[in-house]
C-alpha positions as CSV (number, residue, x, y, z in Angstrom):
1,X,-4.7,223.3,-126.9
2,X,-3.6,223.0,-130.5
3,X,-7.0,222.5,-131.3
4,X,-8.3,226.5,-129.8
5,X,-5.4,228.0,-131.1
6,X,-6.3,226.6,-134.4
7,X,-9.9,227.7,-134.2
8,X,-9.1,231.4,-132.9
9,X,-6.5,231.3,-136.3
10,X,-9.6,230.6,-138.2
11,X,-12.1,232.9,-136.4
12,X,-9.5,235.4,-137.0
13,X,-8.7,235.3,-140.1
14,X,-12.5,235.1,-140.7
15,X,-12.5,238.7,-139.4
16,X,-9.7,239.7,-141.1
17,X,-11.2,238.7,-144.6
18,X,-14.1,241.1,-144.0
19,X,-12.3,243.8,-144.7
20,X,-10.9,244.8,-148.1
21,X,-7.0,245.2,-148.5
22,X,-7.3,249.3,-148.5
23,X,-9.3,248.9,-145.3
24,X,-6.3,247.3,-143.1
25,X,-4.0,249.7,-144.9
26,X,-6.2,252.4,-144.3
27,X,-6.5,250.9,-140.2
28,X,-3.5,251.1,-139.4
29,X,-1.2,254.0,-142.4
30,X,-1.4,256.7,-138.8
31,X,0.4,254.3,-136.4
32,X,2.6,253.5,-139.2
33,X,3.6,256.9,-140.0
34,X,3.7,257.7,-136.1
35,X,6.1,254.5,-135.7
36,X,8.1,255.9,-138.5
37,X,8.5,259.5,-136.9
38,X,9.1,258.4,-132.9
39,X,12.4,256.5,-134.6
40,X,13.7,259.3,-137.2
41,X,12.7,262.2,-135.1
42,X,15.4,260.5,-132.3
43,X,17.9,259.4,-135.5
44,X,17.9,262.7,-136.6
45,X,17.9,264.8,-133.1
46,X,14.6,266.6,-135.5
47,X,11.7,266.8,-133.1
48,X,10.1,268.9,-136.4
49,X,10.4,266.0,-138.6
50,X,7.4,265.1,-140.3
51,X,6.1,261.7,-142.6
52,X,4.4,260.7,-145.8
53,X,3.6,257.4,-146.7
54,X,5.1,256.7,-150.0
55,X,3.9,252.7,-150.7
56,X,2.2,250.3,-148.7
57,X,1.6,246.8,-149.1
58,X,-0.1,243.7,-147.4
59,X,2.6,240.8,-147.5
60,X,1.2,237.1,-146.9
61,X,3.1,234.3,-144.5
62,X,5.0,233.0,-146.2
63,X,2.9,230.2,-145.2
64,X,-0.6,228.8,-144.2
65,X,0.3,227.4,-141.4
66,X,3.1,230.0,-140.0
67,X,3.3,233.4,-139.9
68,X,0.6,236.1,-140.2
69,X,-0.2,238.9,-142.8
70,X,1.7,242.2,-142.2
71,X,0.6,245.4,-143.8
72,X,4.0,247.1,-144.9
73,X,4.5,251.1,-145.2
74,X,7.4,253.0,-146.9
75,X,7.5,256.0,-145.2
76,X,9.7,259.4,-146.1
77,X,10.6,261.5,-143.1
78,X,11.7,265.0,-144.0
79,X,13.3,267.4,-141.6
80,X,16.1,269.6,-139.8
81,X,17.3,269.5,-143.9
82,X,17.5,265.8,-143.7
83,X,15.7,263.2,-145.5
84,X,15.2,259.4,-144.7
85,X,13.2,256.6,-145.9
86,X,12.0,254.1,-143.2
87,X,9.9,250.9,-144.1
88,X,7.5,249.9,-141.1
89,X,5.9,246.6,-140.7
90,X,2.7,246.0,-138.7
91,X,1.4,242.7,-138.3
92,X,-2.0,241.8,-138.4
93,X,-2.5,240.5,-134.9
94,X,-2.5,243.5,-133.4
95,X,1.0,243.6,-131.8
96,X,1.4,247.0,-133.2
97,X,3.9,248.6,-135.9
98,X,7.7,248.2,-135.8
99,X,10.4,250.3,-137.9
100,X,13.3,249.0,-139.7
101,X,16.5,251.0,-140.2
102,X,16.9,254.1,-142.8
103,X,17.0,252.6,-146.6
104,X,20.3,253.6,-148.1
């Protein structure tokens, strides 16, 4: 067992390493944004809002052996005449995008 899940970690980050840095960013910036605005738009009762990306980032594990690379987004949302800053994290396993509270 340890043995597979070793070899589909390998084959995976195989795949993963064809692809530059700006290619995952670029794969998954939309569902980050989208993440982003399903959370503010219901913070901020603003079903108008709308997002920008304003850094992203690949972050490694912290190591080989645990964890997996996450792309990370800072994302401004900007509407109802409110403003908020939300940082959204998608790991690179596919298990989609999640959004962290509003930066104060």
């Amino acid at each position: 067992m340890k043995g597979q899940i070793l070899v589909a970690t390998i084959c995976l980050a195989g795949l993963a390493g064809c692809q530059s840095t700006d290619q995952q960013l670029d794969a998954q910036q939309q569902q980050a944004v989208d993440t982003a605005l399903q959370r503010v738009k219901f913070d901020m009762n603003c079903p108008s809002a709308t997002g920008q990306v304003l850094s992203r980032q690949m972050i490694q594990p912290v190591s080989m052996r645990f964890g997996i690379e996450r792309a990370e987004y800072t994302v401004g949302v900007e509407g109802c005449g409110q403003r908020q800053t939300i940082v959204v994290v998608c790991p690179q396993d596919g298990s989609g995008c999640f959004a962290g509270g509003p930066r104060q």
